[in-house]
Structure formats: C-alpha cells, structure tokens
Backbone as XML, in Angstrom:
<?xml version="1.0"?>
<chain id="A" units="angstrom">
  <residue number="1" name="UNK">
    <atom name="N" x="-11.291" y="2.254" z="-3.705"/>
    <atom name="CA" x="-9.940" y="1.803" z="-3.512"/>
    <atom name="C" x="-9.895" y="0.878" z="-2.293"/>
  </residue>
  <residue number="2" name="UNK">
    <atom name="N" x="-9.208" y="0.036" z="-2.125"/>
    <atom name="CA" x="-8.883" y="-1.267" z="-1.444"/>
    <atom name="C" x="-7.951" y="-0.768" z="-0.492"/>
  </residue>
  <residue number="3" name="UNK">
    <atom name="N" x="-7.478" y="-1.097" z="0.620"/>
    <atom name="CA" x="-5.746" y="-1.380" z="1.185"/>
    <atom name="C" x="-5.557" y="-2.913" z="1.297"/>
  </residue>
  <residue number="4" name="UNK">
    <atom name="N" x="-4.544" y="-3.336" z="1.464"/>
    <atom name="CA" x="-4.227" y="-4.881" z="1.807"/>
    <atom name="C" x="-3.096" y="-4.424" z="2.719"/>
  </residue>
  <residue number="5" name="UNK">
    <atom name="N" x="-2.747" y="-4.593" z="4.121"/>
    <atom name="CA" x="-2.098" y="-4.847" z="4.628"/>
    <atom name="C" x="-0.909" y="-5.893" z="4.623"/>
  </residue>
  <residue number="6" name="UNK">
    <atom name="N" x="0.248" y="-5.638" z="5.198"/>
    <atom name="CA" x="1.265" y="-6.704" z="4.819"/>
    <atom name="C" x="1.776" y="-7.476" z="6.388"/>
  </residue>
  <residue number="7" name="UNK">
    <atom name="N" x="1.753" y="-8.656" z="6.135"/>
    <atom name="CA" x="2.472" y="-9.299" z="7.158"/>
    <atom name="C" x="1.435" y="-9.687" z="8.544"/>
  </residue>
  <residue number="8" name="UNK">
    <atom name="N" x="2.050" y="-9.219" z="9.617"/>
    <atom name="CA" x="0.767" y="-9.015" z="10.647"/>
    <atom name="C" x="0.312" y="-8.324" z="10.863"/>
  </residue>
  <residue number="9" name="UNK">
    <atom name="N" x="0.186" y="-6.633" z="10.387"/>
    <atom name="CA" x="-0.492" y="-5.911" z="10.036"/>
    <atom name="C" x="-1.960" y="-6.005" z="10.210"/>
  </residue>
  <residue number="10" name="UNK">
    <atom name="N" x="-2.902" y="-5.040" z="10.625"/>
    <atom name="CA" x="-3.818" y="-4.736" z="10.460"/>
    <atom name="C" x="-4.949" y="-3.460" z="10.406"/>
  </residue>
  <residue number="11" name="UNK">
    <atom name="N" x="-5.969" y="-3.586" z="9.420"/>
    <atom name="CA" x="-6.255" y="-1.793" z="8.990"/>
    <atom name="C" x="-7.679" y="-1.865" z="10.074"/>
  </residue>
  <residue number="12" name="UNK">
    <atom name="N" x="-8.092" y="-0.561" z="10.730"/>
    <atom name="CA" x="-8.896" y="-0.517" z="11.908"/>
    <atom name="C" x="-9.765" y="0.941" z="11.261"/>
  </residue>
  <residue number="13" name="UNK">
    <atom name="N" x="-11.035" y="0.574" z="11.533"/>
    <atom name="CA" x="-11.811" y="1.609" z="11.594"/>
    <atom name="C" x="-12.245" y="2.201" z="13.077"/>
  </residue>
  <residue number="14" name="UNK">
    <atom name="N" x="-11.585" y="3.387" z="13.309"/>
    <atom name="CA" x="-11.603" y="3.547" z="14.719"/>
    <atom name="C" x="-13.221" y="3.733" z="15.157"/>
  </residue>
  <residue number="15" name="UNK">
    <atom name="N" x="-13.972" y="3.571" z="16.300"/>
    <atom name="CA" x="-15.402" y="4.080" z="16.490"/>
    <atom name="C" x="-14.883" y="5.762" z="16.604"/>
  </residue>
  <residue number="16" name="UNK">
    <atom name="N" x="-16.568" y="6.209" z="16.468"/>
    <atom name="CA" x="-17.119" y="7.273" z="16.173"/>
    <atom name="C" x="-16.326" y="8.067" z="17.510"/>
  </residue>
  <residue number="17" name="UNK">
    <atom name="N" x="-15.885" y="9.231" z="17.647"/>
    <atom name="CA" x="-15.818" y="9.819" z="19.070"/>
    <atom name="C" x="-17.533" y="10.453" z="19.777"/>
  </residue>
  <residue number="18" name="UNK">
    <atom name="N" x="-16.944" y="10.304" z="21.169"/>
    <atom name="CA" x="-18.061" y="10.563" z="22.305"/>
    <atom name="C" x="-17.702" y="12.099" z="21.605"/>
  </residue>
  <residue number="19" name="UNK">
    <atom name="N" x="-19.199" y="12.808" z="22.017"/>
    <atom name="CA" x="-19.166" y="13.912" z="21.631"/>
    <atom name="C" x="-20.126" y="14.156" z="23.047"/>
  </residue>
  <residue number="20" name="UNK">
    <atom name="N" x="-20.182" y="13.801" z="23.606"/>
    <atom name="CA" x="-21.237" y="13.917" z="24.914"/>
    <atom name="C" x="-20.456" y="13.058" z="26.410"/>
  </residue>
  <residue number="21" name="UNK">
    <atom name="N" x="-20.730" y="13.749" z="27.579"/>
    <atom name="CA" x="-20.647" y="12.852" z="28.576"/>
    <atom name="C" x="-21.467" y="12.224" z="29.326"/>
  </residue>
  <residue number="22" name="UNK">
    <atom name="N" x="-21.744" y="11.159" z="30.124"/>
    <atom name="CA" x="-22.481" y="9.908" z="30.324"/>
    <atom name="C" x="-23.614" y="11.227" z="31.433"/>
  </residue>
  <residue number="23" name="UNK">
    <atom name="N" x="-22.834" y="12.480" z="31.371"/>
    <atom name="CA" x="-23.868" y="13.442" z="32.308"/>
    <atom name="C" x="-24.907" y="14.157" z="31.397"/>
  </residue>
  <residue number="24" name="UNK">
    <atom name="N" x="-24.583" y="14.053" z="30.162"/>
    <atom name="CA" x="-25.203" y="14.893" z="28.877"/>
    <atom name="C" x="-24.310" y="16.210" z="28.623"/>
  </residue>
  <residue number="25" name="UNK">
    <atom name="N" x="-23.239" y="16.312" z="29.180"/>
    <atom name="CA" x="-22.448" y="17.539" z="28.822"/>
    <atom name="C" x="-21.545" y="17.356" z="27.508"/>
  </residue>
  <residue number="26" name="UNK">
    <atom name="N" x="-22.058" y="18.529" z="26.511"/>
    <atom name="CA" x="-21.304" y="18.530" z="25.190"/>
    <atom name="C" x="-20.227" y="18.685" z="25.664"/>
  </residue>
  <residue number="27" name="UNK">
    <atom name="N" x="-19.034" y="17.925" z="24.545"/>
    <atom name="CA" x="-17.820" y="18.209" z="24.361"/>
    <atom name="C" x="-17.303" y="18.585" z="23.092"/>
  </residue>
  <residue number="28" name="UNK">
    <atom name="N" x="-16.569" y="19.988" z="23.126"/>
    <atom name="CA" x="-15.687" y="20.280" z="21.975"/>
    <atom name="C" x="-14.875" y="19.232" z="21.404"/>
  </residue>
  <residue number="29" name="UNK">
    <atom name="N" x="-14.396" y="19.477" z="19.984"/>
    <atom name="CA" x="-13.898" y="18.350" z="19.365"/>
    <atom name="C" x="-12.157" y="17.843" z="20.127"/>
  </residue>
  <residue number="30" name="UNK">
    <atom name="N" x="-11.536" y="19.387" z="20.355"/>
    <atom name="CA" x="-10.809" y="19.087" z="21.043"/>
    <atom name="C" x="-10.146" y="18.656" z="22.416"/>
  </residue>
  <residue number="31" name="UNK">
    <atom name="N" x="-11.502" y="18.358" z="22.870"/>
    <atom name="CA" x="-11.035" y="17.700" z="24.606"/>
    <atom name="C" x="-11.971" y="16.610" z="24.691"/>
  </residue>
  <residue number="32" name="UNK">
    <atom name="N" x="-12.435" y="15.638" z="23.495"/>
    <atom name="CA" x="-12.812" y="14.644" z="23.179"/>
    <atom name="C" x="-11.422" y="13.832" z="22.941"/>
  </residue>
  <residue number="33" name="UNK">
    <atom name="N" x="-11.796" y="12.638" z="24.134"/>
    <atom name="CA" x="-11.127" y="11.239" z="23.607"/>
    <atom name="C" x="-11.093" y="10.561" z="22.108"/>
  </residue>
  <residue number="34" name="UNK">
    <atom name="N" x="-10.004" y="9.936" z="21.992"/>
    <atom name="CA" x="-10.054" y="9.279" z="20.568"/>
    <atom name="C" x="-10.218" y="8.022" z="21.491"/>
  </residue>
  <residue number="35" name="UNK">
    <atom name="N" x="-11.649" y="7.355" z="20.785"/>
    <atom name="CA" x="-11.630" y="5.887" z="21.561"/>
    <atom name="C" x="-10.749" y="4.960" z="21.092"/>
  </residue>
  <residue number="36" name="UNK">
    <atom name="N" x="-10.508" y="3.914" z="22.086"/>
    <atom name="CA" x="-9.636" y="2.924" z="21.878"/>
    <atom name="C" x="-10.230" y="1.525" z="21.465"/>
  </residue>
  <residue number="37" name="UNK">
    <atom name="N" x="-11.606" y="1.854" z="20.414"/>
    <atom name="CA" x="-11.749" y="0.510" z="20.033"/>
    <atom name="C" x="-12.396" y="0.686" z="18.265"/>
  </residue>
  <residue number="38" name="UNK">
    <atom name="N" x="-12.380" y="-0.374" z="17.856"/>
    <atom name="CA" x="-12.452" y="-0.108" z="15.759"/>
    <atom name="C" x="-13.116" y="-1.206" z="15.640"/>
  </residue>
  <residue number="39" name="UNK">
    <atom name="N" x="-13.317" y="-1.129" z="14.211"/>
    <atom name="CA" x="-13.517" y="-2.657" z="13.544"/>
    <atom name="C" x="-12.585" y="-2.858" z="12.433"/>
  </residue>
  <residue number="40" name="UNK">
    <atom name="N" x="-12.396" y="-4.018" z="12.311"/>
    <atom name="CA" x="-11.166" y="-4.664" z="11.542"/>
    <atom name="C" x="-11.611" y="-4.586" z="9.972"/>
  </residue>
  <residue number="41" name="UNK">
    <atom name="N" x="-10.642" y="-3.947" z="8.936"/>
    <atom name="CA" x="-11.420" y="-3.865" z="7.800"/>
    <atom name="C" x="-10.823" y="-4.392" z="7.004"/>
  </residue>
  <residue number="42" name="UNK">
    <atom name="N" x="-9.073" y="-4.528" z="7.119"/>
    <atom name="CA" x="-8.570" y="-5.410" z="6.576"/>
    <atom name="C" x="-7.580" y="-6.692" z="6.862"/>
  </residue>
  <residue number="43" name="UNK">
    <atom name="N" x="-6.721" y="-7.175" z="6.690"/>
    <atom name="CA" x="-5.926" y="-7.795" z="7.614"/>
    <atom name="C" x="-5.015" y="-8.279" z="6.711"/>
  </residue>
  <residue number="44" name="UNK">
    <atom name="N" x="-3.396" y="-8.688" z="7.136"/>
    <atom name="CA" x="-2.401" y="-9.627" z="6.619"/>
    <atom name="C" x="-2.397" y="-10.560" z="6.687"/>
  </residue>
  <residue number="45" name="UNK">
    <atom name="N" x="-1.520" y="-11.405" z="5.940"/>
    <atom name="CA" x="-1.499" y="-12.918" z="5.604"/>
    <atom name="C" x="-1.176" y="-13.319" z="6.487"/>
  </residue>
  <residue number="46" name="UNK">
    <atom name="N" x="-0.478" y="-12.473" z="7.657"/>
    <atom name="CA" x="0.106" y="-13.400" z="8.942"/>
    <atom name="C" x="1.670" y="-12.962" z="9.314"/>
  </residue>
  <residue number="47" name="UNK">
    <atom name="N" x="2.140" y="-13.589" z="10.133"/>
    <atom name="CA" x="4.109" y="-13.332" z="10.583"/>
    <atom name="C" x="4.797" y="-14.535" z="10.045"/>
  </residue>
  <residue number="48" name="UNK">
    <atom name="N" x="5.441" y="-14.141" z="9.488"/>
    <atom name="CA" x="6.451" y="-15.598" z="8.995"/>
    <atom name="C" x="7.432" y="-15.345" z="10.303"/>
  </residue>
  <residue number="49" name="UNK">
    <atom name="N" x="7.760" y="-17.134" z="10.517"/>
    <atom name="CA" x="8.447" y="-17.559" z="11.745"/>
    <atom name="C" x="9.887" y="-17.992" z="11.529"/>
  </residue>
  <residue number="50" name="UNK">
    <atom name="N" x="10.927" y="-17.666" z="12.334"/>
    <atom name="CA" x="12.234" y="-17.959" z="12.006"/>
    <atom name="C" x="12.250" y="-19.218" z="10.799"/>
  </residue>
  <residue number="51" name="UNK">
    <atom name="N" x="11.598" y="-20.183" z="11.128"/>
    <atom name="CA" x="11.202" y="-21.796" z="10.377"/>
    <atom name="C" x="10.802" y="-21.373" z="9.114"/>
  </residue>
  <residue number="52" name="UNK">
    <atom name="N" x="10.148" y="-20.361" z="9.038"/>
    <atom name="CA" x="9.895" y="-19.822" z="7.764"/>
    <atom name="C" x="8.422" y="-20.023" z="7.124"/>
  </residue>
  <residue number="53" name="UNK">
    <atom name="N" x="7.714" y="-20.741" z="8.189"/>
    <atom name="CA" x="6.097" y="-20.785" z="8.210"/>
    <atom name="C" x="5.365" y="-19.628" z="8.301"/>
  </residue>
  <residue number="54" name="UNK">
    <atom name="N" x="4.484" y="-19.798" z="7.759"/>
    <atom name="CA" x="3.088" y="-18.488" z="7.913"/>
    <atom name="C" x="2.614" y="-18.433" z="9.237"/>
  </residue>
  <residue number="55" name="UNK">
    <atom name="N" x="2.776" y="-17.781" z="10.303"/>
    <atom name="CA" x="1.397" y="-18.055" z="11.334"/>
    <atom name="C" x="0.296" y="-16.943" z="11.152"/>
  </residue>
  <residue number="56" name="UNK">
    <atom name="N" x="-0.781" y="-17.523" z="10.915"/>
    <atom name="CA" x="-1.662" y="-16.926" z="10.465"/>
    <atom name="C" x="-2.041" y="-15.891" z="11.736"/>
  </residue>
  <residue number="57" name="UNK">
    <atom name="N" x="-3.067" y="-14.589" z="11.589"/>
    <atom name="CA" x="-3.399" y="-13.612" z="12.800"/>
    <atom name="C" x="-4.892" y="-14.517" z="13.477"/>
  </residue>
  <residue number="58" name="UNK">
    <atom name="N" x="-4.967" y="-13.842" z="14.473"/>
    <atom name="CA" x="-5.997" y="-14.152" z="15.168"/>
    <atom name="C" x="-7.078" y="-13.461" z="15.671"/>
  </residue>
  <residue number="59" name="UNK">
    <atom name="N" x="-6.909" y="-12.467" z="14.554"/>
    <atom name="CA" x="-8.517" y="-11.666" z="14.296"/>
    <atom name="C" x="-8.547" y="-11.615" z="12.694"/>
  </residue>
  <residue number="60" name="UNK">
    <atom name="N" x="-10.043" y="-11.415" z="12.255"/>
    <atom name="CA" x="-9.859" y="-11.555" z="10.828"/>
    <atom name="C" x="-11.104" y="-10.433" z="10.774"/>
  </residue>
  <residue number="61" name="UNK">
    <atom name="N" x="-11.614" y="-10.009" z="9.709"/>
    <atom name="CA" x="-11.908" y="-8.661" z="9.237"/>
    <atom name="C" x="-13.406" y="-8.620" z="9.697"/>
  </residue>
  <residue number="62" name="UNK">
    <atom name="N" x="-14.115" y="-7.463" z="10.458"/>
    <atom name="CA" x="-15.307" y="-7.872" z="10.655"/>
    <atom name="C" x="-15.200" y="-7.662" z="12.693"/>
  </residue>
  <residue number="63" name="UNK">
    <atom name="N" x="-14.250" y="-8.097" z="13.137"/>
    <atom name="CA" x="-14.097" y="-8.245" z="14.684"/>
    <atom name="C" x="-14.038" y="-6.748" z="15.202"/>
  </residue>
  <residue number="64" name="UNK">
    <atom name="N" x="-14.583" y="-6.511" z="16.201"/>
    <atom name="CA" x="-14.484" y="-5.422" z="17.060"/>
    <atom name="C" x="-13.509" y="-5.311" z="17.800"/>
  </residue>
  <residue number="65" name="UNK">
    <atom name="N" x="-12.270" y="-4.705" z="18.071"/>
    <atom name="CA" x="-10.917" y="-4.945" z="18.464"/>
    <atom name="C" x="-10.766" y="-3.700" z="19.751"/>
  </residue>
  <residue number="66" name="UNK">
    <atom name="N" x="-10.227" y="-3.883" z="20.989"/>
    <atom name="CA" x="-9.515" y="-2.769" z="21.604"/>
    <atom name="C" x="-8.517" y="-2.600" z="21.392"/>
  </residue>
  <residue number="67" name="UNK">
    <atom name="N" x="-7.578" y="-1.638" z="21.553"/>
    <atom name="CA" x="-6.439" y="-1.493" z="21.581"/>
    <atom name="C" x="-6.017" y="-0.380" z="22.390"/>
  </residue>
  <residue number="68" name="UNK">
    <atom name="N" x="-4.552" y="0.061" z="22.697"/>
    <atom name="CA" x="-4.226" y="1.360" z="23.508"/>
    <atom name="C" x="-4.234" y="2.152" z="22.847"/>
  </residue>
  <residue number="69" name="UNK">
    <atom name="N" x="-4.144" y="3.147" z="23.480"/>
    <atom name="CA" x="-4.749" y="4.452" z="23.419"/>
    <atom name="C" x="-3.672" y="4.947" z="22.330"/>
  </residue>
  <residue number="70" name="UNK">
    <atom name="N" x="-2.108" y="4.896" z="22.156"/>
    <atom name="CA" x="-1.549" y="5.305" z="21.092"/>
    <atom name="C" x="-0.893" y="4.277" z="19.990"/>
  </residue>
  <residue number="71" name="UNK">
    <atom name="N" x="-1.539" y="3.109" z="20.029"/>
    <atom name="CA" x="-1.703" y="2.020" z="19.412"/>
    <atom name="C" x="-2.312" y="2.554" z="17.785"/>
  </residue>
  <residue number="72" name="UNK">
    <atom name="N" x="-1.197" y="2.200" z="16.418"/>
    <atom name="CA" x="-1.454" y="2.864" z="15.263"/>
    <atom name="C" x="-1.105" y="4.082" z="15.090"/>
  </residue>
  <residue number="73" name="UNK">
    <atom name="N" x="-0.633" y="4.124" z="15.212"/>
    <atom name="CA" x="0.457" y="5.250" z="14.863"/>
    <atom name="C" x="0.227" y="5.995" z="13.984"/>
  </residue>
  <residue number="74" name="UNK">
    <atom name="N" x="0.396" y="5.121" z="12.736"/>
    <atom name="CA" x="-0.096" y="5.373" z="11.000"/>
    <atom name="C" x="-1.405" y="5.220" z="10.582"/>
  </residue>
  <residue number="75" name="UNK">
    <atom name="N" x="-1.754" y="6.020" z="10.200"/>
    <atom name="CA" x="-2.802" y="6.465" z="10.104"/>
    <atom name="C" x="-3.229" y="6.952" z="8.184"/>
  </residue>
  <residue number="76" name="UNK">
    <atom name="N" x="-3.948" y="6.523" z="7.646"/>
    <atom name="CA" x="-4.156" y="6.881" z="6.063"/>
    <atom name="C" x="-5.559" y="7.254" z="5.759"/>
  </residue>
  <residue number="77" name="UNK">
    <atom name="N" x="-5.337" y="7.816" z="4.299"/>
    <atom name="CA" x="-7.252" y="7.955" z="4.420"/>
    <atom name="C" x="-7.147" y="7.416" z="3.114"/>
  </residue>
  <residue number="78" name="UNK">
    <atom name="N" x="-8.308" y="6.175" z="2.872"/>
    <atom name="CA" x="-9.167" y="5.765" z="1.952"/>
    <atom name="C" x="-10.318" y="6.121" z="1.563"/>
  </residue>
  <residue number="79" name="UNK">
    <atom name="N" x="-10.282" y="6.493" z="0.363"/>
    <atom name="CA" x="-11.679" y="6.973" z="0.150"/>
    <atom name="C" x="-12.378" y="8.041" z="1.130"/>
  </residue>
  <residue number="80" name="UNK">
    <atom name="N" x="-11.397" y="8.922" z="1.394"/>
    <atom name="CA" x="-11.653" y="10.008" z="2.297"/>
    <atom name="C" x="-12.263" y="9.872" z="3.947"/>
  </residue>
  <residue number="81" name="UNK">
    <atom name="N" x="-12.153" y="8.443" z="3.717"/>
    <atom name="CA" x="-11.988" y="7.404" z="5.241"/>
    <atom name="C" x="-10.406" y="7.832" z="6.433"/>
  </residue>
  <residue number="82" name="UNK">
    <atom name="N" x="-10.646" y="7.790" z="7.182"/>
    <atom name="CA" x="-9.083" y="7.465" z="8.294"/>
    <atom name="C" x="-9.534" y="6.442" z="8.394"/>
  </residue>
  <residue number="83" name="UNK">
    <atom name="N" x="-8.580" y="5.957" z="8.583"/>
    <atom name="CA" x="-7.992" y="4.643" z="8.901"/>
    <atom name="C" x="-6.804" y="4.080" z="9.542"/>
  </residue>
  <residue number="84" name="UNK">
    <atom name="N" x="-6.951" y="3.034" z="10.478"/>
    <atom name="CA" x="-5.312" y="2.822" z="11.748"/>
    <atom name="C" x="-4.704" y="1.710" z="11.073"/>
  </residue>
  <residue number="85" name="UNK">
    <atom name="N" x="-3.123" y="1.547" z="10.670"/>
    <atom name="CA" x="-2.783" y="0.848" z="10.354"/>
    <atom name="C" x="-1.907" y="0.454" z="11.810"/>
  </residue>
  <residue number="86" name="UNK">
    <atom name="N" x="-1.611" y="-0.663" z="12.155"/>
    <atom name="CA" x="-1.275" y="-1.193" z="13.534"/>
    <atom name="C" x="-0.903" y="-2.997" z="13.298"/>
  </residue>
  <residue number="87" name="UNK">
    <atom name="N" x="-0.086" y="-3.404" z="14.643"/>
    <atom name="CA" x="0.313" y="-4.636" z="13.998"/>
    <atom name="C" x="-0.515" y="-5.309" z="14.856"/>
  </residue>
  <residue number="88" name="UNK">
    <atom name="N" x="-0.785" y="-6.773" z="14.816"/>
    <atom name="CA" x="-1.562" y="-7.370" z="15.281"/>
    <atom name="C" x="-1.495" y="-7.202" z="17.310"/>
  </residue>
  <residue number="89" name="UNK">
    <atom name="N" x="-0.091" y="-7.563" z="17.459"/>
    <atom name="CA" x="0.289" y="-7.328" z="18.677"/>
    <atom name="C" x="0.301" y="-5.732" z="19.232"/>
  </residue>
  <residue number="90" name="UNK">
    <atom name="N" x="-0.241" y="-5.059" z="18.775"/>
    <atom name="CA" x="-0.909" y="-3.949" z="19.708"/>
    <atom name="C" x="-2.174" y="-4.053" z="19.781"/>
  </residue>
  <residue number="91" name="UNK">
    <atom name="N" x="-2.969" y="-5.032" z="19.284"/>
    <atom name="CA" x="-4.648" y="-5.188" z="19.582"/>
    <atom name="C" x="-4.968" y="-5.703" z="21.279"/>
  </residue>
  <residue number="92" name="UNK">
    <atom name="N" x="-5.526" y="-5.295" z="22.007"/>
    <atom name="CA" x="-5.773" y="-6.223" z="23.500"/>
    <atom name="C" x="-6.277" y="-7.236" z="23.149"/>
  </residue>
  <residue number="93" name="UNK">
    <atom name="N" x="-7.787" y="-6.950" z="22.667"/>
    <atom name="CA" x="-8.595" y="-8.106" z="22.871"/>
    <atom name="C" x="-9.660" y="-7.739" z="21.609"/>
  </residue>
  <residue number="94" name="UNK">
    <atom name="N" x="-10.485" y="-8.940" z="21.846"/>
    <atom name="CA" x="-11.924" y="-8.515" z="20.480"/>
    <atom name="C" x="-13.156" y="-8.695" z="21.759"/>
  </residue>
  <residue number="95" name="UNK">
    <atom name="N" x="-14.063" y="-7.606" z="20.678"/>
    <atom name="CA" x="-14.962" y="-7.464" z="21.407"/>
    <atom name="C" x="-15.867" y="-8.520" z="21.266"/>
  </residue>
  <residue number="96" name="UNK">
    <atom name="N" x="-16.623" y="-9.558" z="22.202"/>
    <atom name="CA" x="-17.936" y="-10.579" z="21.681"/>
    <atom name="C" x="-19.044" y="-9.986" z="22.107"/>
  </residue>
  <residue number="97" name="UNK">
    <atom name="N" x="-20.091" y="-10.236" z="21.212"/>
    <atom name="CA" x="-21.158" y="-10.008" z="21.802"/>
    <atom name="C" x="-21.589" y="-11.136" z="22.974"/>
  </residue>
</chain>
C-alpha cells in the first residue's frame, strides 16, 4: 500500500530509537528518546498561494529531514510501518552528507 500526501504535507520515516547511551548504558524502551530526525518517503504537490499557483516543497522524497521534537502529530501505520505525517513547515532542516 502507497500513502500520497496532500498539499504541503509530508510522510517521514522516523530513525530507529537509541537504545544505548554514548556511555554504553542500556535503555528501557520507555525512557528512550523518540529522535527528531526521518527520511522523507512521501511528499505533496506543494501549497497553493492566495494567486492560486502551486509552490512546489523544498524537500522531495529520499532527504534526511530534522524536525522538533513534537513535530507530526499524526502518525499512521503502512504496511505495519509508523509513519509521521507533518507539514512541510515543521521540518528544520535536511540532513547533507
């Protein structure tokens, strides 16, 4: 099964959670961070503008994205996937290599 997002919308595969700290100390599932960064899996056509133009988004599917910490709200599962649905303007930045 597919999603297509609508508008400026975009669907996020969140990364994996730390299950360890940078000391080697396990962490239970519940006092593990949900990280604040994904990869982009799907995306919308864009925001239509008062003028009534498309402006297209400025990440497209494939990009490594941050975002805040309660950024996506909505949340779905595909294919027994989670998945963040979120609008473009809660993304910070993309990650480059």
């Amino acid at each position: 099964m597919k999603i297509r997002p609508l508008h400026d919308r975009v669907v996020v595969r969140r990364q994996e959670e730390e299950t360890t700290t940078s000391g080697g100390i396990l962490l239970p599932g519940s006092a593990a961070e949900k990280p604040n960064q994904g990869e982009i899996v799907a995306v919308g056509e864009g925001s239509v503008l008062k003028s009534g133009e498309l402006r297209p988004l400025s990440v497209k599917v494939g990009d490594k994205v941050v975002f805040g910490q309660y950024a996506g709200s909505n949340t779905v599962k595909v294919d027994g996937e989670e998945l963040i649905i979120m609008n473009e303007s809660e993304i910070f930045g993309v990650l480059e290599a």
